[in-house]
RODO-2510 file (C-alpha; in nm, 4 decimals, decimal comma):
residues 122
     n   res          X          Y          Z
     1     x    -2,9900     3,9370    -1,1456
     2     x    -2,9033     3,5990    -1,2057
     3     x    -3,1764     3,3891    -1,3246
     4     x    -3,3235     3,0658    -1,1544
     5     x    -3,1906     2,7871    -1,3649
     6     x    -2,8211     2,9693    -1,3971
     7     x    -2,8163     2,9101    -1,0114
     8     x    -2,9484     2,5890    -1,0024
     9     x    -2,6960     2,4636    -1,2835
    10     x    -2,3933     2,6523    -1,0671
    11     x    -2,5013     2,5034    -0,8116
    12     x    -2,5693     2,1219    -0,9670
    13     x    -2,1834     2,1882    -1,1126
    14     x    -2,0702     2,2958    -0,7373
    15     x    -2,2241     1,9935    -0,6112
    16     x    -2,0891     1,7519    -0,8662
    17     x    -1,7311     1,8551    -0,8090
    18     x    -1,7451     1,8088    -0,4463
    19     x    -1,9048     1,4399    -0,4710
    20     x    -1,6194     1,3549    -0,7197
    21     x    -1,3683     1,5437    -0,4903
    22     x    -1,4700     1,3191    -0,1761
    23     x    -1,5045     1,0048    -0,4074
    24     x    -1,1119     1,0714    -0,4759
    25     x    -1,0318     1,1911    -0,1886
    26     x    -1,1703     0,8425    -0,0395
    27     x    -0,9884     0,6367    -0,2785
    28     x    -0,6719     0,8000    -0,1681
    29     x    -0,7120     0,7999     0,1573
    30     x    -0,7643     0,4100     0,1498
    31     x    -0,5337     0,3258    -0,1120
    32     x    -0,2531     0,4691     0,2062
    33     x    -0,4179     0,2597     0,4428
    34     x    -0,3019    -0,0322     0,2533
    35     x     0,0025     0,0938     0,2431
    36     x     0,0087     0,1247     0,5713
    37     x    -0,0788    -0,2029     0,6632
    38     x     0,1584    -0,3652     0,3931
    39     x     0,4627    -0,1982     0,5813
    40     x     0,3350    -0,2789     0,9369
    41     x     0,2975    -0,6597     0,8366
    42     x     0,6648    -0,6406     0,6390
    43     x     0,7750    -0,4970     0,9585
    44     x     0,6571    -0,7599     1,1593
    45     x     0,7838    -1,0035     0,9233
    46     x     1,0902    -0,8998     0,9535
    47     x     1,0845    -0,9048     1,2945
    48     x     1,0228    -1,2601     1,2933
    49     x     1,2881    -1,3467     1,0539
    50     x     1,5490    -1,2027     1,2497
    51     x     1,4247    -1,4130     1,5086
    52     x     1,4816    -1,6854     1,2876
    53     x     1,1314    -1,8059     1,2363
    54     x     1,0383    -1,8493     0,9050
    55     x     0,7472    -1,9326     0,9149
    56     x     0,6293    -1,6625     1,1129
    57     x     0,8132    -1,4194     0,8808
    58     x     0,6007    -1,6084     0,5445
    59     x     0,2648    -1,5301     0,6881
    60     x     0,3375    -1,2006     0,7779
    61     x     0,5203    -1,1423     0,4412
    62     x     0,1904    -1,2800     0,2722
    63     x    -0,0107    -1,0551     0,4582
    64     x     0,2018    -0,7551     0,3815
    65     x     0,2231    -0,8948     0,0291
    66     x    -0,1803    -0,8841    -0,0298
    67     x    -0,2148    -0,5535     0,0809
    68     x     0,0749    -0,4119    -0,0984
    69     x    -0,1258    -0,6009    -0,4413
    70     x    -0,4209    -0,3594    -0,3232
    71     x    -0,2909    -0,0344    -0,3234
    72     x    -0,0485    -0,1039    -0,6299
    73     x    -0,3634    -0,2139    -0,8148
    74     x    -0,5572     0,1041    -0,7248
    75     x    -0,2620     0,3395    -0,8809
    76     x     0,0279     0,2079    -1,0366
    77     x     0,3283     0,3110    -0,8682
    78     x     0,7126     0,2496    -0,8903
    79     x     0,8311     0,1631    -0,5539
    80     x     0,5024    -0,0512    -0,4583
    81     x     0,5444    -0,2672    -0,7657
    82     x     0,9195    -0,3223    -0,6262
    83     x     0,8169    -0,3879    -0,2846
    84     x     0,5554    -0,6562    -0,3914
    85     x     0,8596    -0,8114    -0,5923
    86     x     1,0934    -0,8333    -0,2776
    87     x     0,7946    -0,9471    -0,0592
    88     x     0,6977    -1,2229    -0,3063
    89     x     1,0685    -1,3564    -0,2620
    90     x     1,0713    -1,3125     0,0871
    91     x     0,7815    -1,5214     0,0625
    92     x     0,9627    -1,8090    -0,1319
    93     x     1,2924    -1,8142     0,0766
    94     x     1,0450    -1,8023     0,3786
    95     x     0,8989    -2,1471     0,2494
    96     x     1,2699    -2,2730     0,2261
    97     x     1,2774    -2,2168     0,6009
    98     x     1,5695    -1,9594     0,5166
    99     x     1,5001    -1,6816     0,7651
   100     x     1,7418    -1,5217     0,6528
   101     x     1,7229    -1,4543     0,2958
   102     x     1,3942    -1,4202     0,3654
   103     x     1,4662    -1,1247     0,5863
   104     x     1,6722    -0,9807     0,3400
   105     x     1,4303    -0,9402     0,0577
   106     x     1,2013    -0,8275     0,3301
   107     x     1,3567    -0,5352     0,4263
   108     x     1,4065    -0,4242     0,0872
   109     x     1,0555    -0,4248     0,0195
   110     x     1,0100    -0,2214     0,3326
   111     x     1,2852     0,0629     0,2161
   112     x     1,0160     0,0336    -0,1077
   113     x     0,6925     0,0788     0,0689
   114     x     0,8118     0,3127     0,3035
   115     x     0,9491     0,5595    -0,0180
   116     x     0,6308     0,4991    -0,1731
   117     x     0,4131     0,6071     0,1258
   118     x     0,6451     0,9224     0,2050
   119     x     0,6243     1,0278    -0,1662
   120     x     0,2357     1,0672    -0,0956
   121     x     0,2532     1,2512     0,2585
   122     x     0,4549     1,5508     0,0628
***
């Protein structure tokens, strides 16, 4: 028979492991969601710069931008690091009022995020 305070320590040990699995597991699962909502906003912004409105196409690209600085700052990672690069000039030829070039370094960042968020869903 097992004795009393084996079982309670396997079972402190079980518990443990599960709290730091969820805690993880949590951190992961929102760490995507910014993700997520970096590539809907550089998206959008580049919706708006094809439209020609820069302006439109710098707040989105500084929205995108913020949440991108989230999840890269949670776990390091390549393709994030690039995309924040390519939104932050998006941003700066957005201020120019050049659509454009704006649009440009937008969609790169996008072919960035969106290889950084497919990497994760394998």
């Amino acid at each position: 028979m097992i004795s009393k305070g084996v079982m309670v320590g396997v079972l402190m040990v079980g518990a443990l492991t599960f709290v730091t699995g969820g805690a993880s597991w949590a951190a992961e699962k929102k760490e995507g969601k910014q993700e997520a909502l970096a590539i809907s906003h550089t998206k959008e912004a580049i919706e708006k710069g094809k439209a020609g409105k820069a302006d439109e196409l710098r707040k989105h690209a500084e929205t995108a931008l913020k949440y991108a600085e989230k999840a890269e700052k949670k776990e390091h990672e390549a393709h994030v690091e690039e995309g924040i690069k390519h939104l932050k000039m998006a941003v700066e030829e957005a201020k120019k009022g050049n659509a454009v070039e704006g649009t440009k370094h937008a969609e790169e960042a996008l072919r960035h995020l969106e290889a950084e968020e497919g990497k994760g869903k394998s």
